[in-house]
DRENTINU-877811 format. One line per field, with one value per residue (C-alpha): residue number from 0; x, y, z. Coordinates in steps of 0.5 Angstrom, whole numbers, plus 500, padded with zeros to 3 digits. Each point is the difference from the previous one (the first is absolute). Last residue first. Example, Ala and Ser with C-alpha at 12.3 -4.5 7.8 and 13.67 -1.06 7.14 Angstrom:
n <- c(1_0) .
X <- c(527_498) .
Y <- c(498_493) .
Z <- c(514_502) .
This chain:
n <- c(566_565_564_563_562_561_560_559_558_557_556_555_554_553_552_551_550_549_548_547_546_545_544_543_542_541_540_539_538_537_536_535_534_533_532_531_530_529_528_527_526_525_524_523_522_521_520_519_518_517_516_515_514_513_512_511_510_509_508_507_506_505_504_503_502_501_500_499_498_497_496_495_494_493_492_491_490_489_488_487_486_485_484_483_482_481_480_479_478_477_476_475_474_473_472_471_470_469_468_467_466_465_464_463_462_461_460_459_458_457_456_455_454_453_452_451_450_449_448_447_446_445_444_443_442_441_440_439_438_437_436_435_434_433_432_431_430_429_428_427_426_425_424_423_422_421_420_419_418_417_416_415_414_413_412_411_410_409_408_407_406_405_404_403_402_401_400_399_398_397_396_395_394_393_392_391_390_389_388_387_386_385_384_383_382_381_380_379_378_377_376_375_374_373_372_371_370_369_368_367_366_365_364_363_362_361_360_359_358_357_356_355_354_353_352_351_350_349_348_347_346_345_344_343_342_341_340_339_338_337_336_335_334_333_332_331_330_329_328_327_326_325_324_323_322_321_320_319_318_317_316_315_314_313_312_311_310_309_308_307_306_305_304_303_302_301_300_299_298_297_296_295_294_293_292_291_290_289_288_287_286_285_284_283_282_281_280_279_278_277_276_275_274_273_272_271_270_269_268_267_266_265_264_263_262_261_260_259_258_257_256_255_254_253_252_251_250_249_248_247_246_245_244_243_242_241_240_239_238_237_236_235_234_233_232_231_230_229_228_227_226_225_224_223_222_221_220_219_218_217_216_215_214_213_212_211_210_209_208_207_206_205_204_203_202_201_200_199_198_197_196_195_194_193_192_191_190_189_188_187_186_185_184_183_182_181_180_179_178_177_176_175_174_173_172_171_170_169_168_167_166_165_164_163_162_161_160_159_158_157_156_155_154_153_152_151_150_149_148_147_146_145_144_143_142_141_140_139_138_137_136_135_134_133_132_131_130_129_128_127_126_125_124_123_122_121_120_119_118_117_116_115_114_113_112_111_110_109_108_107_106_105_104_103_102_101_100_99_98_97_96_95_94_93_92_91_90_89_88_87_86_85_84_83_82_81_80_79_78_77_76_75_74_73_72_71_70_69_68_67_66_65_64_63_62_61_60_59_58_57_56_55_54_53_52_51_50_49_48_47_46_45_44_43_42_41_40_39_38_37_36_35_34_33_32_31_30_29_28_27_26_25_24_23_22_21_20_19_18_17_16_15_14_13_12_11_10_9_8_7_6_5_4_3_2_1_0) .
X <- c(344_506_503_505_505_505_497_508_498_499_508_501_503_507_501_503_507_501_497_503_498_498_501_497_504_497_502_503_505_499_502_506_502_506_496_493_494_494_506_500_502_502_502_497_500_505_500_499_495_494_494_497_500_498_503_496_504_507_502_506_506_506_501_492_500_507_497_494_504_505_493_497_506_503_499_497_503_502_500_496_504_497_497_499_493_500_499_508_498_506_506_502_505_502_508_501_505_505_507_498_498_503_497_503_494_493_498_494_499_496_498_502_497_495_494_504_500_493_499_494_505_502_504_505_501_508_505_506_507_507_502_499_494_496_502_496_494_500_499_493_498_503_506_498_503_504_505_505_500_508_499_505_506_502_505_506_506_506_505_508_506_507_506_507_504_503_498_494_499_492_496_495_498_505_495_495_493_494_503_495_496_493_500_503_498_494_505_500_506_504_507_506_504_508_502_508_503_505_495_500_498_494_497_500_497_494_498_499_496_496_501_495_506_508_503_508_504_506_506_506_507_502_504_497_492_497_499_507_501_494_505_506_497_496_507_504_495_499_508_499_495_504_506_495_496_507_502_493_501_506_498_493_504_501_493_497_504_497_493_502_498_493_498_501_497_494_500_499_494_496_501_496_496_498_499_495_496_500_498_494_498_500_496_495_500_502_496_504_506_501_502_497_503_501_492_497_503_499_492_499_504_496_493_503_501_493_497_503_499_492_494_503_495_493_496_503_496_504_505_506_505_496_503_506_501_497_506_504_499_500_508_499_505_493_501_493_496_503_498_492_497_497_491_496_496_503_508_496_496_506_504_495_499_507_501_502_501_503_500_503_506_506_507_498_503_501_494_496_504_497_493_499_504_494_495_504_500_492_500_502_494_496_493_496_502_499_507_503_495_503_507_504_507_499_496_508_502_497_505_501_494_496_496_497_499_505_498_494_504_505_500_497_507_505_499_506_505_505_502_508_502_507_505_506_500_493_493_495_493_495_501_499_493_496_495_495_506_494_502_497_508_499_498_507_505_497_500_507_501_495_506_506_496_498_507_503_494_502_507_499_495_505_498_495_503_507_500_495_498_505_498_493_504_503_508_505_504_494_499_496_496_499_492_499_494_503_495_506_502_496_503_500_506_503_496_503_499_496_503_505_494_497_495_497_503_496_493_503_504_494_495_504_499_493_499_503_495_494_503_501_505_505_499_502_507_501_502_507_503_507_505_505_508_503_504_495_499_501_496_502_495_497_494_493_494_493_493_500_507_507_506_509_500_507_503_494_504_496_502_498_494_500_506_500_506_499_497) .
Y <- c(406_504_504_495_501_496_503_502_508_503_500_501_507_500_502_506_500_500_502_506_504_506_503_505_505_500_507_498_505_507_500_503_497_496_495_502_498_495_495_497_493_496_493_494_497_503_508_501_495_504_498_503_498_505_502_504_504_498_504_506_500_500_493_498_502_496_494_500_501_493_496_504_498_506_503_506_501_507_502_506_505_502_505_501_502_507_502_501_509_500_506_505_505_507_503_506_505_501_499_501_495_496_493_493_497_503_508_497_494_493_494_502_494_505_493_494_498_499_507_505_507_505_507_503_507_502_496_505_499_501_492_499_503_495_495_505_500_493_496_501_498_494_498_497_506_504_502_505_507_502_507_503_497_498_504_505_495_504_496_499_501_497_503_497_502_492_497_495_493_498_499_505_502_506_503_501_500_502_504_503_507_497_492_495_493_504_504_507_503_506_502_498_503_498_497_499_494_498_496_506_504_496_499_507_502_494_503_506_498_496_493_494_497_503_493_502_498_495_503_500_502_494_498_504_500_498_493_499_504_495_495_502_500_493_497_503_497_494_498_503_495_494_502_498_494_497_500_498_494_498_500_496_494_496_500_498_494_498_501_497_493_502_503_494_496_505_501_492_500_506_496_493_505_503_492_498_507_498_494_502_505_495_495_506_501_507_507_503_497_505_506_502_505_502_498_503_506_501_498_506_505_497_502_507_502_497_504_507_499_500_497_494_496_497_507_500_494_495_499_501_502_496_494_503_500_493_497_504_497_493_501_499_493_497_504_499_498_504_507_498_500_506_500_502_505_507_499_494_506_504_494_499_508_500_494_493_499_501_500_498_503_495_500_496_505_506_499_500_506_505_497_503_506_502_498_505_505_499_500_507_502_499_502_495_498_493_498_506_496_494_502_500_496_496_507_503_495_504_506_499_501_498_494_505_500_503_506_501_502_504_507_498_494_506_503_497_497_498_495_500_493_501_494_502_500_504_496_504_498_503_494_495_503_506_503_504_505_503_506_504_502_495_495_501_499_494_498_500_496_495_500_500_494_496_499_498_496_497_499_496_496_498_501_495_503_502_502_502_503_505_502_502_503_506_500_505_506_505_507_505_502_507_499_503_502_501_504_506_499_498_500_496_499_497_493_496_492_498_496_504_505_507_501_506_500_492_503_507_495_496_505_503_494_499_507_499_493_505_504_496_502_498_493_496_505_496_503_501_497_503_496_504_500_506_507_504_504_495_497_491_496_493_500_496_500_502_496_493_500_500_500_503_504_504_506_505_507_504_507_504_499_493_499_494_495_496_493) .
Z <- c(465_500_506_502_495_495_492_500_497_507_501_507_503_501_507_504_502_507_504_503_506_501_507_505_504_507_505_506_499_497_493_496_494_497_496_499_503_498_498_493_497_506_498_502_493_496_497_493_497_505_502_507_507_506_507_504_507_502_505_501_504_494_503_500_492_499_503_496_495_501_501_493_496_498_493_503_507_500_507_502_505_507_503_508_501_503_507_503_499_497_499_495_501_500_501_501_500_507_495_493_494_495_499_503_503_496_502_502_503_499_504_507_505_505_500_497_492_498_496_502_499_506_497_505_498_502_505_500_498_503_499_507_500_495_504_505_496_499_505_501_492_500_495_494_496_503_496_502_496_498_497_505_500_507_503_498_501_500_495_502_497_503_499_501_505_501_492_501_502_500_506_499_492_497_499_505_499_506_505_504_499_498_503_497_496_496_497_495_498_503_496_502_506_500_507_502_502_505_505_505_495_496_507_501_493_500_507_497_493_504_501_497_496_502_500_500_494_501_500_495_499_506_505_506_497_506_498_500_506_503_497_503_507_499_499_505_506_495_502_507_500_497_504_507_496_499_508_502_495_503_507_497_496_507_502_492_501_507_496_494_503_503_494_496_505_500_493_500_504_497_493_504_502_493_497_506_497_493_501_504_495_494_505_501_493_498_498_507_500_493_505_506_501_493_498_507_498_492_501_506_495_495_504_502_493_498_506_498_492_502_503_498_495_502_500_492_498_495_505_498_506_503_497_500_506_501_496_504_506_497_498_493_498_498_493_496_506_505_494_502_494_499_500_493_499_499_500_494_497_499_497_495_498_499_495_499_508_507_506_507_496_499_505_506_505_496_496_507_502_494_501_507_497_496_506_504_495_500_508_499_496_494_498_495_493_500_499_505_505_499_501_493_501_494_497_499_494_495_500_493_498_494_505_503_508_502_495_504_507_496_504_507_499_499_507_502_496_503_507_501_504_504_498_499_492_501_500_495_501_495_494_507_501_505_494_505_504_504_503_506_502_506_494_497_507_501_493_501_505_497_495_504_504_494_498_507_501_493_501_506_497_494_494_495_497_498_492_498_507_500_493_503_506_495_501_502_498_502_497_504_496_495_497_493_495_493_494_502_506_506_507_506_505_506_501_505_499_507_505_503_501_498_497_497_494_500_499_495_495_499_500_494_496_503_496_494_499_501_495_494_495_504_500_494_501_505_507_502_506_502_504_504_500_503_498_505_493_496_502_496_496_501_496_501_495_503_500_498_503_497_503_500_494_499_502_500_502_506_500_495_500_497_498_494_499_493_502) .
């Protein structure tokens, strides 16, 4: 790929992944002189605007978390007809690799994993953010073993493309809850369910379901009960089995209430099983050989013991007199290198961390390390309050000449024009959300819908819209009255059994069935449904059906003399 600077300032060096929704790029700031990865929208989807949005509602939902185990985001920013996000860059794996090459994994490293992960989704759901697409693809482990979560908020943004056989991002509906395959209200616990599934294919290394289309495994995450993951990998520890059994539960009242309960929950499986090690999933003949075995061991060493002891008493004199040098020795040694690290035998020096101070605390610190402080211009940060160091260049940590300069930038605060998204969030609780963010609670408008009593439905202006400090926002919340819709299934040329399944799955009845001739559709094959496919209706309502016969029989031929009307 030819090098691209968008810009000005971030160089596109090469194309590191690619999603149904954005490619991926390795790239370099060459402002702050480091790397970083850069997520571009498709080109496919830059002409359509609700697609924009979700885009920049990405970026905004996980710019405000901040978490070892949440990828960072830096920057956003638009280019011409190019919509970008500028990431922390990981040097690492995604999980679904992982998988592919160790599962069924070590429950060791699977608690540690979900752990991270719950860890992460602990600090989103406190920030009233749903990550709604918690799989493997999303899930980066660092060369040293530290999980990433990505993509937050982009679920919301393609939640019907998931279910499309054209998208690359298809894989996503294995890892659906039930009520995100139904279309109803998703909450914490949905992720939950989500990471719930993740485990399970870590353990066993398969899906709980899976087949020939979307629509297909949908349906069965609806339907059909999992197979305990101790039946397909015995070695499970029985604790964690039943972890992730409620961990994905079909109904959301059954799973953990939230990430805390699930992390305390693996902490309580991750202690029994290191204490008391495998003996505590073993025959009792096993475990009782094991424990003679381990006693006749402790009687050995103590004979060894006993026999090095007069052994031991002659070399201690000895001992004490090499232990003295050896600390005066160390003594010598630690102050030559704590001269090391000050910087005594070297031209240069480790520059100072001068992030989150005020221009006057940053000079200080500078001086008494040997550097002085160049003012840049102030820029706008969501990651450091108005007045304090928010960049500096060079970065912390690194070597630098002694004396050298290092300028720093003055966060000027968040950028005006940020409105936060509050859709799904109850009506009580956001005016002050709102607050946080500098805004107001505008008109509240109450409409019939089924979703809960005080659940925000809409806002205006949209998340993500520039709008000033102190305006505000107007929202549009539900009454908790309405009959709850549901999408109609396409269930013609269905056998009529499979369709009837497909018309109670979707939450509506069966209502006449008739029969008809027809050449073109097989005998016992739905050939029209009384509501069409992919519409809205109110639940419990009955579709009728017409069902084929078959082809209609040839008519006898009057002419052959052989009936039974003549006399």
């Amino acid at each position: 790929m030819a090098s691209r600077i968008l810009s000005g300032r971030y160089e596109l060096l090469e194309k590191i992944g690619d999603g149904g929704m954005a490619v991926v790029y390795k790239g370099k700031d060459k402002l702050l002189n480091r790397y970083i990865a850069v997520k571009i929208l498709r080109p496919e989807f830059t002409k359509d605007a609700t697609f924009v949005e979700n885009f920049k509602r990405e970026s905004q939902a996980a710019a405000g978390l901040s978490h070892p185990n949440i990828v960072g985001v830096y920057d956003v920013g638009r280019e011409g007809n190019i919509n970008y996000i500028v990431m922390e860059l990981i040097e690492g794996d995604t999980l679904n690799k992982i998988i592919e090459r160790e599962a069924p994994m070590d429950y060791r490293k699977v608690i540690d994993i979900s752990k991270q992960v719950a860890s992460a989704l602990r600090t989103a759901h406190k920030n009233k953010i749903i990550h709604r697409d918690v799989k493997p693809h999303n899930i980066m482990i660092t060369n040293d073993g530290v999980v990433k979560l990505a993509d937050f908020g982009i679920a919301r943004a393609v939640n019907d493309a998931t279910l499309s056989t054209g998208s690359k991002i298809v894989g996503s509906v294995h890892y659906f809850s039930p009520e995100q395959a139904r279309g109803n209200y998703v909450d914490e616990r949905s992720d939950i369910y989500s990471l719930g599934i993740v485990m399970y294919e870590m353990l066993t290394g398969k899906v709980p379901f899976d087949g020939d289309n979307p629509v297909t495994v949908a349906l069965k995450h609806i339907n059909e009960e999992i197979v305990p993951p101790i039946e397909l990998e015995p070695s499970i520890p029985p604790a964690l089995n039943r972890c992730v059994m409620k961990a994905t539960s079909k109904f959301q009242t059954n799973r953990y209430a939230n990430a805390d309960e699930l992390i305390q929950e693996l902490d309580n499986i991750s202690f029994v099983t290191n204490v008391a090690g495998p003996g505590l999933f073993e025959s009792s003949e096993f475990a009782e050989k094991r424990k003679k075995h381990r006693q006749e061991l402790e009687k050995d060493i103590e004979e060894v013991v006993e026999a090095r002891e007069q052994e031991r008493k002659k070399k201690k004199r000895k001992a004490i007199a090499i232990i003295a040098a050896v600390i005066v020795l160390l003594g010598a040694l630690g102050g030559a290198y704590a001269a090391w690290k000050m910087g005594m035998f070297s031209d240069t020096k480790e520059v100072p961390d001068l992030l989150d101070l005020t221009l006057e605390e940053a000079q200080k610190k500078a001086e008494e390390q040997g550097f002085t402080i160049k003012q840049g211009k102030d820029v706008y940060s969501s990651e450091y309050a108005e007045g304090r160091v928010c960049l500096q260049d060079p970065e912390p940590g690194v070597e630098a000449p002694k004396e050298s300069t290092i300028t720093v930038y003055i966060s000027k605060g968040n950028k005006e024009g940020l409105v936060p998204s509050v859709i799904g969030m109850q009506k009580d609780d956001v005016e002050n959300y709102l607050l946080s963010y500098g805004y107001e609670l505008g008109n509240v408008k109450t409409v019939t819908s089924p979703e809960k009593a005080g659940t925000v439905l809409e806002q205006y202006p949209v998340a993500g819209s520039t709008l000033d400090k102190e305006s505000k926002v107007d929202i549009t919340v539900s009454d908790g009255k309405g009959t709850e819709k549901g999408t109609v299934p396409s269930v013609t040329r269905m056998s009529l059994e499979d369709a009837k399944k497909a018309i109670v799955a979707a939450g509506f009845t069966v209502g006449n069935i008739t029969y008809d001739w027809d050449s073109t559709i097989g005998k016992g094959y739905v050939i029209y449904q009384q509501y069409q496919a992919n519409s809205q209706l109110d639940k419990g309502t009955p579709i009728d059906l017409q069902v084929s016969s078959g082809p209609e029989p040839e008519p006898e031929d009057a002419g052959d003399g052989g009936g039974d009307d003549g006399e």
